[in-house]
C-alpha positions as a Markdown table, in Angstrom:
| # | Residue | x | y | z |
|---|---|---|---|---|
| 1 | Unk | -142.8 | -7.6 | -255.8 |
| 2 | Unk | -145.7 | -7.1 | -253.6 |
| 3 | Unk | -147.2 | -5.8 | -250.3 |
| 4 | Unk | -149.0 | -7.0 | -248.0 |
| 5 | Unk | -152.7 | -6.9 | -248.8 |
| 6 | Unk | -153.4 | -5.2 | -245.6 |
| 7 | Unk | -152.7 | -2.1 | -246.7 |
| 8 | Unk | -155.6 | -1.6 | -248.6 |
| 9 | Unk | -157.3 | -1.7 | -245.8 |
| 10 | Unk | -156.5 | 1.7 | -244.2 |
| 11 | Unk | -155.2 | 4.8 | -245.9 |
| 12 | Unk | -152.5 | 7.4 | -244.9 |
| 13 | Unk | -152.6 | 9.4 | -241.8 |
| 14 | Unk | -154.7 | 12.7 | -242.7 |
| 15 | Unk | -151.7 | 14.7 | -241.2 |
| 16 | Unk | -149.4 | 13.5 | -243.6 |
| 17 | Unk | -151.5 | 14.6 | -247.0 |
| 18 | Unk | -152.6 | 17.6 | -245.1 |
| 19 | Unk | -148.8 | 18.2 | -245.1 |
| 20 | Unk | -147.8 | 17.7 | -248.2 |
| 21 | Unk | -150.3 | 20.5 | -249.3 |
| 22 | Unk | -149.0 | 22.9 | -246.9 |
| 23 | Unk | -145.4 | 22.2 | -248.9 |
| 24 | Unk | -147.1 | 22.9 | -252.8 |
| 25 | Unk | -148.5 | 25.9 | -251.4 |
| 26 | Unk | -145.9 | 27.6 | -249.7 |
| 27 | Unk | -143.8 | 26.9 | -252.9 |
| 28 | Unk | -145.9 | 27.8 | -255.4 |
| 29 | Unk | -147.5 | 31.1 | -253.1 |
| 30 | Unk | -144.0 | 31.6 | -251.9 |
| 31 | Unk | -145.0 | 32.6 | -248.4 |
| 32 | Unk | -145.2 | 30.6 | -245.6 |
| 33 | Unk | -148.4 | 28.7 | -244.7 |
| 34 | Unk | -150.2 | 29.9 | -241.0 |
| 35 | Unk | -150.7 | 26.5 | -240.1 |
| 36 | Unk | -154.0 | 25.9 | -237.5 |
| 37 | Unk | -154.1 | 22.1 | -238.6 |
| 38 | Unk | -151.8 | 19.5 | -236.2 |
| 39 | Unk | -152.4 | 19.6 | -232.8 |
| 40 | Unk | -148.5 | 20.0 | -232.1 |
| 41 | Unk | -148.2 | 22.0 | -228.7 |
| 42 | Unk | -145.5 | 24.8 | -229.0 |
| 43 | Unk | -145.7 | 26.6 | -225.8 |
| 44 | Unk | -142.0 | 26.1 | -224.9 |
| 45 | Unk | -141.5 | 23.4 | -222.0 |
| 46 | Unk | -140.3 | 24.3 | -218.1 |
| 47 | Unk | -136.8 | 25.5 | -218.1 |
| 48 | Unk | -136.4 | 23.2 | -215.2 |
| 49 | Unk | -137.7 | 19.9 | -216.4 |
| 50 | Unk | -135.5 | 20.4 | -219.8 |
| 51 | Unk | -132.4 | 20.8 | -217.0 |
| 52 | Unk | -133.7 | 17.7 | -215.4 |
| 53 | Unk | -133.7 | 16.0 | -218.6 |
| 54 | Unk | -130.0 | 17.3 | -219.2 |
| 55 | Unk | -128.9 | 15.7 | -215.8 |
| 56 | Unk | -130.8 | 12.5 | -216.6 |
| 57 | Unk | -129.1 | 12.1 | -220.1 |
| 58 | Unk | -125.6 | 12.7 | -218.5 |
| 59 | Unk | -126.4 | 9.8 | -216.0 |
| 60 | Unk | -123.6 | 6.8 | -216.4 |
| 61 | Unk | -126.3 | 4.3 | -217.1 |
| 62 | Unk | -128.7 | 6.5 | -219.2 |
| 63 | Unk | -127.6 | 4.9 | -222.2 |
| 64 | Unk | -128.6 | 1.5 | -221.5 |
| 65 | Unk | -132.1 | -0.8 | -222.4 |
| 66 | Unk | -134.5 | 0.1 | -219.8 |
| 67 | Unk | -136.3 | -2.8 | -219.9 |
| 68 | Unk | -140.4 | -3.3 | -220.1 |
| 69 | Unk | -143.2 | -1.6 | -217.8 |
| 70 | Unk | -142.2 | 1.5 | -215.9 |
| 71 | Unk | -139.4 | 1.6 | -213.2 |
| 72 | Unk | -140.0 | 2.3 | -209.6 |
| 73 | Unk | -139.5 | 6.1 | -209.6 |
| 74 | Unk | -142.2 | 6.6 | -212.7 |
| 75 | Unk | -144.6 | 3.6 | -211.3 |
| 76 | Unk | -144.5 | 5.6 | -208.0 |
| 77 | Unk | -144.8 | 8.9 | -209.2 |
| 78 | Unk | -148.1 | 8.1 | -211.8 |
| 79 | Unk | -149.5 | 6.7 | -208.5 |
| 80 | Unk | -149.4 | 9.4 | -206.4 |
| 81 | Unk | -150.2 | 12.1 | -209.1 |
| 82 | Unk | -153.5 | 9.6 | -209.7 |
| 83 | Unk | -154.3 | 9.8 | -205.7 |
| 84 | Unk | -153.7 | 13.2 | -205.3 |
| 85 | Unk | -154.6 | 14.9 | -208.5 |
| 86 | Unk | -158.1 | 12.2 | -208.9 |
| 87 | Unk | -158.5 | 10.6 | -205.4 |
| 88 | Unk | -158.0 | 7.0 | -207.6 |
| 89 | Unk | -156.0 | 4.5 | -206.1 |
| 90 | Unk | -153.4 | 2.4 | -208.7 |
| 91 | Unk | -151.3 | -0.8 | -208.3 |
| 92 | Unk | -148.3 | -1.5 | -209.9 |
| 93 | Unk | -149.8 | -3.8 | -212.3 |
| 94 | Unk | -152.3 | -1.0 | -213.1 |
| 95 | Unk | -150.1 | 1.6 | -215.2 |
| 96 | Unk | -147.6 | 1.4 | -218.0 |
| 97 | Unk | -145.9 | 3.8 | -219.7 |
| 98 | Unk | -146.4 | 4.5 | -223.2 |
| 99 | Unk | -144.1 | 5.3 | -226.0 |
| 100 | Unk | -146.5 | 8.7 | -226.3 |
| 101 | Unk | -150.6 | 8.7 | -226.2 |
| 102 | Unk | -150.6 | 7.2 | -229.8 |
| 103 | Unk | -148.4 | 4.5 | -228.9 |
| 104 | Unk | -151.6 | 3.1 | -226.5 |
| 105 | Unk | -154.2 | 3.5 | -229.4 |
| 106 | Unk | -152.6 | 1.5 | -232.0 |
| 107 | Unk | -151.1 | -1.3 | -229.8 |
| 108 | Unk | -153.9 | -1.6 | -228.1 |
| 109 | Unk | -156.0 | -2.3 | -230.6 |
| 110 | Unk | -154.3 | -5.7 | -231.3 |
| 111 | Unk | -154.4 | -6.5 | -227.8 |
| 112 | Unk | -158.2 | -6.5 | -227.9 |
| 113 | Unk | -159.2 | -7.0 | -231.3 |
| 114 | Unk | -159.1 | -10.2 | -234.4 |
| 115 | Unk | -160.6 | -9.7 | -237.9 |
| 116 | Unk | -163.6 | -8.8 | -238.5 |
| 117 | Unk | -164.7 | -7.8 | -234.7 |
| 118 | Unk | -165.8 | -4.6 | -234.1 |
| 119 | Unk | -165.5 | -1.2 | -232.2 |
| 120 | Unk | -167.2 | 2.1 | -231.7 |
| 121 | Unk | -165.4 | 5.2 | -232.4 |
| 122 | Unk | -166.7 | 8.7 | -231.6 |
| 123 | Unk | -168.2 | 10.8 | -235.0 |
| 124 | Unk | -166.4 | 13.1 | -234.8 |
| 125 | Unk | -163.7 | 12.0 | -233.1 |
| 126 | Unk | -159.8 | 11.4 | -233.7 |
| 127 | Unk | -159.0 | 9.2 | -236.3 |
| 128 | Unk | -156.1 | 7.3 | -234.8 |
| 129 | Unk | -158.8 | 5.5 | -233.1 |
| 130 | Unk | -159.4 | 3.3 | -236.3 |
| 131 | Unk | -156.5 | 3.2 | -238.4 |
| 132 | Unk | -154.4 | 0.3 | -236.5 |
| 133 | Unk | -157.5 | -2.0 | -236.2 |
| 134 | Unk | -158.0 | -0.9 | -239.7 |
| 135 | Unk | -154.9 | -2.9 | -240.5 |
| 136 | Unk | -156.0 | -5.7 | -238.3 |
| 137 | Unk | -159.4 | -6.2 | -240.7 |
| 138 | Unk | -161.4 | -5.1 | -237.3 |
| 139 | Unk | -164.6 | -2.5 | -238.3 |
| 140 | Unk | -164.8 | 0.6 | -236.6 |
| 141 | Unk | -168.5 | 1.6 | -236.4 |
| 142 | Unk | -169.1 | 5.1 | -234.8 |
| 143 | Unk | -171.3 | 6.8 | -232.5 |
| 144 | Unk | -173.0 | 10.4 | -233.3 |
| 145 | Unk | -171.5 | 13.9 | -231.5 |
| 146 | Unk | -173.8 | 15.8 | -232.8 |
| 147 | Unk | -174.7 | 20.1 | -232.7 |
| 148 | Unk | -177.8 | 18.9 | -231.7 |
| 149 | Unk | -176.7 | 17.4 | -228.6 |
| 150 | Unk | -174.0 | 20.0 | -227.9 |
| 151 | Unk | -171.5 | 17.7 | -229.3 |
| 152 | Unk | -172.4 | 15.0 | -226.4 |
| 153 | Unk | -172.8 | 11.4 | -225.9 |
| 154 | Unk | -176.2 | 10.4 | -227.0 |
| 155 | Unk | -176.3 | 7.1 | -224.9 |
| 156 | Unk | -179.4 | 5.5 | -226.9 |
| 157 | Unk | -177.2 | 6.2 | -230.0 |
| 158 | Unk | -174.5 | 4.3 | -228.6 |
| 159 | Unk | -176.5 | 1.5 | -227.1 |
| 160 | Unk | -177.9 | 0.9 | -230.5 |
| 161 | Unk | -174.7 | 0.6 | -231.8 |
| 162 | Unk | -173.3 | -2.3 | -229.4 |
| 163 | Unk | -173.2 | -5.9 | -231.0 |
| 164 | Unk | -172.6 | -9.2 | -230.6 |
| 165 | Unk | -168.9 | -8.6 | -231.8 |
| 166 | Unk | -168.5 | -5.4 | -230.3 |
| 167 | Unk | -165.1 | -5.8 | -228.3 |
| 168 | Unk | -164.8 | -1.8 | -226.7 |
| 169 | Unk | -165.7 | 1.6 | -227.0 |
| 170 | Unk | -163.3 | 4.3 | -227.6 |
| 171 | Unk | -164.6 | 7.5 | -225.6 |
| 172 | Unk | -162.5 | 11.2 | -225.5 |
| 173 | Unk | -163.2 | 13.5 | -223.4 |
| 174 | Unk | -162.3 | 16.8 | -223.5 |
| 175 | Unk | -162.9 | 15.6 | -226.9 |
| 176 | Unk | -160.2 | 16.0 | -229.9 |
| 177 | Unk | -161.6 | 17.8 | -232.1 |
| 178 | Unk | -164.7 | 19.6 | -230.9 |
| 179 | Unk | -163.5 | 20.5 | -227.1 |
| 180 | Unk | -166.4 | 19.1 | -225.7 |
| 181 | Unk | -166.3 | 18.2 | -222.0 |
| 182 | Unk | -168.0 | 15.4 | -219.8 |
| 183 | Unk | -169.3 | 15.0 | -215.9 |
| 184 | Unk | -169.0 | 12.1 | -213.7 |
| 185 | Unk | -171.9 | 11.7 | -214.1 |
| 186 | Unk | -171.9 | 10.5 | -217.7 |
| 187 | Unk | -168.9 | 8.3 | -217.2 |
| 188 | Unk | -170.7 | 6.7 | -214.3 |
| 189 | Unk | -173.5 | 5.9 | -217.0 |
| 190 | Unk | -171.1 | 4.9 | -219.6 |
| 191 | Unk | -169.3 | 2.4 | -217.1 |
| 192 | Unk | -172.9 | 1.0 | -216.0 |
| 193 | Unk | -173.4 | 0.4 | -220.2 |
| 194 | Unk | -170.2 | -0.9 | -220.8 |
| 195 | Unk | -170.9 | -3.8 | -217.7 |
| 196 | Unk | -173.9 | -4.5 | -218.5 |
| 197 | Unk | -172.9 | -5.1 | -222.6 |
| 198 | Unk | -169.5 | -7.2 | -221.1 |
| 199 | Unk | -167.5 | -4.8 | -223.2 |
| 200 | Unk | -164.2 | -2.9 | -222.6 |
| 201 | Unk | -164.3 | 0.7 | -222.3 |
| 202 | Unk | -161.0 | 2.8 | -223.3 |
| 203 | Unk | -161.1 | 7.1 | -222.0 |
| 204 | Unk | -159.0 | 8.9 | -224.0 |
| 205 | Unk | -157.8 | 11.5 | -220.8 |
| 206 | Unk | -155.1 | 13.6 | -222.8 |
| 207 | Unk | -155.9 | 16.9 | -222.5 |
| 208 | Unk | -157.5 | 16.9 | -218.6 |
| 209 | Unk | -154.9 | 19.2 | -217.8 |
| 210 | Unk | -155.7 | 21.8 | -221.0 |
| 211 | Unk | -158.9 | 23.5 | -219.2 |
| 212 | Unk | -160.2 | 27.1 | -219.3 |
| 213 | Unk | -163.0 | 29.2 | -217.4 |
| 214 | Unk | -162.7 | 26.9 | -213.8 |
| 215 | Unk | -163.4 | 23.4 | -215.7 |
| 216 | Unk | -161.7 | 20.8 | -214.1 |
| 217 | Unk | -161.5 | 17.4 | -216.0 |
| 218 | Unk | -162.1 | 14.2 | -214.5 |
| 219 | Unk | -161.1 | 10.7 | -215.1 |
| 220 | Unk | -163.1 | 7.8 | -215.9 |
| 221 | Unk | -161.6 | 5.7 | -212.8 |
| 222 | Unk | -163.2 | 8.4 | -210.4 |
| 223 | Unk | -166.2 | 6.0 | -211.1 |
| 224 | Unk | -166.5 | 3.3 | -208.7 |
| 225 | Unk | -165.4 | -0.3 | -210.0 |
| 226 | Unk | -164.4 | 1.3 | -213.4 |
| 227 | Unk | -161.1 | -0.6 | -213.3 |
| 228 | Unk | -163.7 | -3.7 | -214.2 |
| 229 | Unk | -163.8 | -2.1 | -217.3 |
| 230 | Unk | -162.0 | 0.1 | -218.2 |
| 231 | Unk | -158.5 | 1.8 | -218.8 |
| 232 | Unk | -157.4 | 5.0 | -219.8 |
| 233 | Unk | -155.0 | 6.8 | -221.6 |
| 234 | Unk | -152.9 | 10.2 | -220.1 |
| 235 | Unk | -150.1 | 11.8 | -221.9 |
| 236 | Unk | -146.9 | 14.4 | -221.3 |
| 237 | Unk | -147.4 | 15.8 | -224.7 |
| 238 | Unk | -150.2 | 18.2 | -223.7 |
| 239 | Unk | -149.7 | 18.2 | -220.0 |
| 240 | Unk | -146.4 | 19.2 | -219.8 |
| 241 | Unk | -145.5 | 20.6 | -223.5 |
| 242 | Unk | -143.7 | 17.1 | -224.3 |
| 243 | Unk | -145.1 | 16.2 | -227.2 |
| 244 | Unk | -141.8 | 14.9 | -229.1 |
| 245 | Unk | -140.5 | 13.5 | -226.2 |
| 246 | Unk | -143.0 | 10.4 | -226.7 |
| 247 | Unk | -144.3 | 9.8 | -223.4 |
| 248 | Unk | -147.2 | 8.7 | -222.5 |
| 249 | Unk | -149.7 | 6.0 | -219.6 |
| 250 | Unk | -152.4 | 4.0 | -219.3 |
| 251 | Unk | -153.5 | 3.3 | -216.3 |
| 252 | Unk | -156.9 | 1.1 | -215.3 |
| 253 | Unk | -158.3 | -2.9 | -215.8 |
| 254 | Unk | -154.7 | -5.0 | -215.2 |
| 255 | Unk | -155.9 | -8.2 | -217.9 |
| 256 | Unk | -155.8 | -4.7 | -220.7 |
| 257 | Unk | -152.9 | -3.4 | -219.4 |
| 258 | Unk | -151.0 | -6.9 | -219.6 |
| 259 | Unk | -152.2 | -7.9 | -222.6 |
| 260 | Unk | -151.0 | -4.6 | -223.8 |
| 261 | Unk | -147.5 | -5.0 | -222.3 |
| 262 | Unk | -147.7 | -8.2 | -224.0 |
| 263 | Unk | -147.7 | -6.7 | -227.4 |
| 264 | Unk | -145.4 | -4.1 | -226.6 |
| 265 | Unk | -143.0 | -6.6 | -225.5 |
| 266 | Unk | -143.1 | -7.8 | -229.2 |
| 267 | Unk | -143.0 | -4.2 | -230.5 |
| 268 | Unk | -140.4 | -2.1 | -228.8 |
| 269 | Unk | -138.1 | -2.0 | -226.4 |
| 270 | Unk | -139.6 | 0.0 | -223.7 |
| 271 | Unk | -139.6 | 4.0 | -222.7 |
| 272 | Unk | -135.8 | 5.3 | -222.8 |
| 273 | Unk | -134.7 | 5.4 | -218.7 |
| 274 | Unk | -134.1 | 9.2 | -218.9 |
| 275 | Unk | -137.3 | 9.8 | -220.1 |
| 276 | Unk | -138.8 | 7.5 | -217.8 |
| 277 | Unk | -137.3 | 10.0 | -214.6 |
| 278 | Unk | -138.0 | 12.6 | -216.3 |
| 279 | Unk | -141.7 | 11.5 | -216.4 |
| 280 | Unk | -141.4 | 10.7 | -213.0 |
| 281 | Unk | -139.5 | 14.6 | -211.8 |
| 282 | Unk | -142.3 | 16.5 | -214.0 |
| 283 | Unk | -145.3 | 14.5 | -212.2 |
| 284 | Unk | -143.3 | 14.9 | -208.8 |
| 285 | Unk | -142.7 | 18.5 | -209.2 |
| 286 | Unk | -145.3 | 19.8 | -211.0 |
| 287 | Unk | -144.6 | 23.4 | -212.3 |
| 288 | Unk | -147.8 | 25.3 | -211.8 |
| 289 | Unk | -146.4 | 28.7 | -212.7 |
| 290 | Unk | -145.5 | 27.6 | -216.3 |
| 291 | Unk | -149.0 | 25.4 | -216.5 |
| 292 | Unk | -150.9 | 28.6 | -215.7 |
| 293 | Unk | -148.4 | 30.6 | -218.0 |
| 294 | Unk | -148.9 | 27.7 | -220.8 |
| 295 | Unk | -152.5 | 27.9 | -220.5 |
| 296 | Unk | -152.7 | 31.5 | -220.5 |
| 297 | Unk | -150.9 | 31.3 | -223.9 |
| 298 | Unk | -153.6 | 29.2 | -225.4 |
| 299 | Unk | -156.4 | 30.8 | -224.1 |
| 300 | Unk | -155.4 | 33.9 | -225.4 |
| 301 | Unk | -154.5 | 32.8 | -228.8 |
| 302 | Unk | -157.9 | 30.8 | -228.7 |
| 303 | Unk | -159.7 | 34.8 | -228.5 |
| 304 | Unk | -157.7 | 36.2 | -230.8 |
| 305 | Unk | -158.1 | 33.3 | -233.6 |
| 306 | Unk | -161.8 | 33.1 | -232.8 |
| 307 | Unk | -162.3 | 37.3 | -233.7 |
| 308 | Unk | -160.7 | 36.3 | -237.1 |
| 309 | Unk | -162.9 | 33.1 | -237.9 |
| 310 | Unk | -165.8 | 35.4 | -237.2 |
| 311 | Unk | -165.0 | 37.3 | -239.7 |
| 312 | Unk | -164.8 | 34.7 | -242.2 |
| 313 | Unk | -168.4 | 33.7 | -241.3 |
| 314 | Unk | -167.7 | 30.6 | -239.3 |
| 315 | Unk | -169.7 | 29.4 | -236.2 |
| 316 | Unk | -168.4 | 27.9 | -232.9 |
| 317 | Unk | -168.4 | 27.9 | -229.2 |
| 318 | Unk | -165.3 | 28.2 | -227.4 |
| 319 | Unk | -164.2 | 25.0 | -226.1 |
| 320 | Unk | -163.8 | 24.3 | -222.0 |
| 321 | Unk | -160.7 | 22.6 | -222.9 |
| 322 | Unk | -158.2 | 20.9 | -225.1 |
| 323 | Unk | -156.3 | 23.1 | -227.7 |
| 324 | Unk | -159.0 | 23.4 | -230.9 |
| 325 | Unk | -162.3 | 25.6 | -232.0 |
| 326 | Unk | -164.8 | 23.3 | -233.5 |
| 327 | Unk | -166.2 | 25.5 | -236.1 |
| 328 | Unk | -169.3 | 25.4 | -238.7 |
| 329 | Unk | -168.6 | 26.8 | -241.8 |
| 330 | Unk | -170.4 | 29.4 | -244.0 |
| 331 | Unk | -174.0 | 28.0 | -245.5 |
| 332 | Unk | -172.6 | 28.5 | -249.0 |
| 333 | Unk | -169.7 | 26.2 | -249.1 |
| 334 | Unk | -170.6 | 22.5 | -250.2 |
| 335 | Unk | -168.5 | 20.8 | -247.3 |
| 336 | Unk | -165.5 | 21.4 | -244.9 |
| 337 | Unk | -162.7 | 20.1 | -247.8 |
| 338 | Unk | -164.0 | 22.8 | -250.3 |
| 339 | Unk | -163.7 | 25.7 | -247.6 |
| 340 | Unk | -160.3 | 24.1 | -246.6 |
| 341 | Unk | -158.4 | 24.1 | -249.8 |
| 342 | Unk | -160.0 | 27.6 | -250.5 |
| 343 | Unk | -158.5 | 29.1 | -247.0 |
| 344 | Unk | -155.4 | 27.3 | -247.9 |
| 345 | Unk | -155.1 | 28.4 | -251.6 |
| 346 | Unk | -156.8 | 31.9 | -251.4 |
| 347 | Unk | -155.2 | 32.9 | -247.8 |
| 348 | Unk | -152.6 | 30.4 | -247.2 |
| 349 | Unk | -154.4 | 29.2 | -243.8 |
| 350 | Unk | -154.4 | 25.8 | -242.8 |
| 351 | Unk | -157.7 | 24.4 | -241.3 |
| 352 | Unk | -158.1 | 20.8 | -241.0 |
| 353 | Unk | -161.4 | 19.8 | -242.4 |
| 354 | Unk | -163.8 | 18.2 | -240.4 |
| 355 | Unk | -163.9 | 15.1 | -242.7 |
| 356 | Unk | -161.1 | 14.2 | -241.1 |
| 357 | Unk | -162.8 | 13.2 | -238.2 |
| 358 | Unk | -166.1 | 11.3 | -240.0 |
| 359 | Unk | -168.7 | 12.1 | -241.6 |
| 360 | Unk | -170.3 | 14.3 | -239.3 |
| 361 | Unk | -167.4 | 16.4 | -239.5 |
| 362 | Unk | -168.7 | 17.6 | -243.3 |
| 363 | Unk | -169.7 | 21.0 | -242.4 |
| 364 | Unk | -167.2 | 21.8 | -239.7 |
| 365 | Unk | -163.2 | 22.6 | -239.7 |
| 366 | Unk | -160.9 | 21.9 | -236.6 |
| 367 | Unk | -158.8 | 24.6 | -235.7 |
| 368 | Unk | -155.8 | 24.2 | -233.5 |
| 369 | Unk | -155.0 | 27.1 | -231.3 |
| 370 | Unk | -151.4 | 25.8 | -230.2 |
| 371 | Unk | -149.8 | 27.5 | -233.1 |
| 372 | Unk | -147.6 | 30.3 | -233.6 |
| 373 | Unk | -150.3 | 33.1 | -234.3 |
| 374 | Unk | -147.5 | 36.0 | -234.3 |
| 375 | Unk | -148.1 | 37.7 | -237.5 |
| 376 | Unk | -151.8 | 36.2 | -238.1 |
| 377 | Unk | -153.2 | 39.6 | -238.9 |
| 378 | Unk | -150.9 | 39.4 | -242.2 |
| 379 | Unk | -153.3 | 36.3 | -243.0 |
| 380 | Unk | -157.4 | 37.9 | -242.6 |
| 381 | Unk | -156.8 | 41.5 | -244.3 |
């Protein structure tokens, strides 16, 4: 009996390994683990969209197949949260709704790519990016976000690094894992690169509605003529504290967003109809009391966590946005995976290690700051 020999191309999900450790340590310790890894948001959604959803579930119909693409409430409603929350225009044949942001990586990825064709990924940067192409035989070659460059875009890094068999660029922003943010300005030039090189150009827009300190996020289709080029990616898992509901867009170039509707159509059977309105109620009635409550939360855990990794000797910035601190570990540890599994082992703390995001993440550890911190004092004595 055999597999298929595609699956030595890629290798398990970090998450999933990172989870099973969490497991032998909590038995063999016998406490429970204070888990900063995932990036699983648990500020408890709005009471009134969950009694939306409650009223959308009881519908007659609700049970039924909802068919492909996004119905009229959810088309209209992304459309006018685009216009009024962006200024950016979209057609019908401009959004689709995704099965949650993930759902838009992978597929996507076999829209655009064949074997042995390549695309840049962000170092560091999340590794979802690459694992479906992985499977396709595609190459993922990465771009430098480096200290140097305050974990920027270095645009004559990236220019070096397009080929004749480059297909797109993946670009993420505020950035998963080091919080980095971006101005117009720099999507306007990576637009102007990513015409003038004939290549697509995919934003990663997920957490443009986590911001702190007066930082307001913009998306890649402010640019003028960016549709040309280039689509993004938006998701209810951050915005709106959905995460295991699955829902996600993208919006932007029509030819990407058919050919990814395309796939889809060969891969599921389309976002559940109650989910679908309740995308639609949430964008329609957006709750801004819980969203400034929700990102109260995390900007206070944020301060607290970051007194405690000071004391362990590690270096960071706080981030604009997104829900992680981006931090450099003591001079004395060989790389982030020795400092990981000694945290997890000696304190039983969960950091991810930076390798998890490339090789420039050797010296660093991602720490998520959307987890319960209630009883972290228990954790640093």
């Amino acid at each position: 009996m055999q597999f298929s020999k595609r699956m030595d191309n890629f290798s398990e999900y970090v998450f999933v390994k990172l989870g099973r450790m969490v497991a032998e340590v909590e038995k063999e310790s016998g406490r429970k683990v204070l888990n900063l890894g995932p990036g699983s948001p648990d500020f408890p959604p709005s009471k009134i969209n969950l009694q939306k959803l409650k009223e959308f579930i009881d519908e007659p119909q609700a049970h039924l197949y909802p068919g492909y693409g996004a119905n009229k409430e959810l088309s209209e409603a992304l459309t006018n949260w685009y216009h009024a929350r962006f200024g950016v225009d979209l057609k019908d044949d401009e959004l689709y709704p995704l099965l949650g942001a993930k759902d838009g990586v992978s597929h996507l990825s076999m829209a655009l790519l064949d074997k042995d064709d390549e695309f840049l990924v962000p170092d560091p940067g999340y590794p979802g990016f690459s694992g479906s192409a992985l499977m396709l035989g595609a190459k993922p070659l990465s771009y430098n976000l480096l200290e140097k460059n305050y974990f920027k875009i270095d645009f004559d890094d990236l220019s070096r690094k397009i080929t004749s068999r480059t297909k797109f660029i993946w670009v993420n922003f505020p950035s998963n894992p080091t919080g980095q943010v971006i101005r117009l300005a720099e999507l306007e030039k990576l637009v102007v690169l990513a015409k003038k090189k004939k290549i697509w150009l995919v934003y990663d827009n997920a957490y443009s509605e986590i911001t702190f300190g007066g930082y307001i996020a913009p998306s890649i289709l402010q640019v003028p003529g960016a549709k040309d080029v280039c689509v993004e990616i938006g998701s209810f898992s951050k915005t709106f504290s959905l995460a295991g509901y699955r829902m996600g867009w993208m919006v932007g170039n029509s030819q990407v967003i058919e050919a990814l509707a395309k796939v889809k159509s060969q891969m599921d059977s389309g976002m559940a109809m109650t989910l679908q309105k309740l995308g639609a109620y949430v964008l329609n009635n957006f709750d801004n009391d819980w969203h400034e409550k929700m990102i109260e939360s995390y900007e206070k855990r944020r301060d607290i966590i970051a007194v405690f990794l000071k004391k362990l000797g590690l270096k960071f910035d706080l981030p604009k946005a997104g829900l992680y601190l981006w931090a450099k570990i003591p001079d004395n540890y060989r790389d982030a995976d020795d400092f990981s599994i000694e945290m997890l082992k000696e304190k039983q703390v969960l950091f991810t290690p930076g390798t998890a995001f490339g090789k420039n993440g050797k010296k660093y550890v991602r720490i998520s700051f959307c987890s319960n911190i209630e009883n972290i004092n228990n954790y640093f004595l």
